[in-house]
N, C-alpha and C positions, 0 to 999 in steps of 0.2 A: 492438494486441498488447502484452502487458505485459510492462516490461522489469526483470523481475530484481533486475540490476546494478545498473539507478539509483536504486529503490526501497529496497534496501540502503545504500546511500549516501546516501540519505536520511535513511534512521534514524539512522547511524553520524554525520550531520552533525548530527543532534538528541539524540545520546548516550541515544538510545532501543533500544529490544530488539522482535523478533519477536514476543515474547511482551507486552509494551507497547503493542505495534499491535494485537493479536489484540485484548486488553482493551477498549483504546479504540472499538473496531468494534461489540464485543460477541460475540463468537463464539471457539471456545477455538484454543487455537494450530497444531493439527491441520487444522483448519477452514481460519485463514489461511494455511499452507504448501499446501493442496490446491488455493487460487486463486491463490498465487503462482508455484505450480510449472504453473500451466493445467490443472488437472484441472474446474476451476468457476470461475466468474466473479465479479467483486467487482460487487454491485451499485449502484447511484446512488449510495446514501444511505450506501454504504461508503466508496466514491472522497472523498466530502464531507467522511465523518467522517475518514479520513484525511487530505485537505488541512488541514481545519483542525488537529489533532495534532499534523503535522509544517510546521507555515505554508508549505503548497506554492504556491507560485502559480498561475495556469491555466496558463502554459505550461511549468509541469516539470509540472502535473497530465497533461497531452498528451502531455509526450515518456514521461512514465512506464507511464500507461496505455492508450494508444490510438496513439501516432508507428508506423506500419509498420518 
């Protein structure tokens, strides 16, 4: 389940924007609030692109996108 708040915090700890991530993924910013909010899912190669972006490790990539 994807957590929001930590994903937020994430960016804000990389002085990065919603719309910086959207960029980086490749998809427009509408797109990433519709899989942030759970409307759609971030796929593999999204998760990826965003660890790498925000230098997430595996285990904030776990608690962010997948920790129940």
């Amino acid at each position: 389940m994807f957590k929001i708040n930590l994903f937020k915090a994430a960016l804000a700890a990389n002085s990065r924007t919603a719309k910086d991530a959207a960029e980086a993924i490749g998809v427009n910013e509408a797109t990433l609030y519709r899989k942030m909010n759970g409307k759609s899912d971030f796929t593999r190669n999204e998760i990826q692109l965003i660890r790498q972006f925000l230098h997430l490790s595996a285990d904030e990539v776990e608690r962010i996108f997948f920790a129940a």
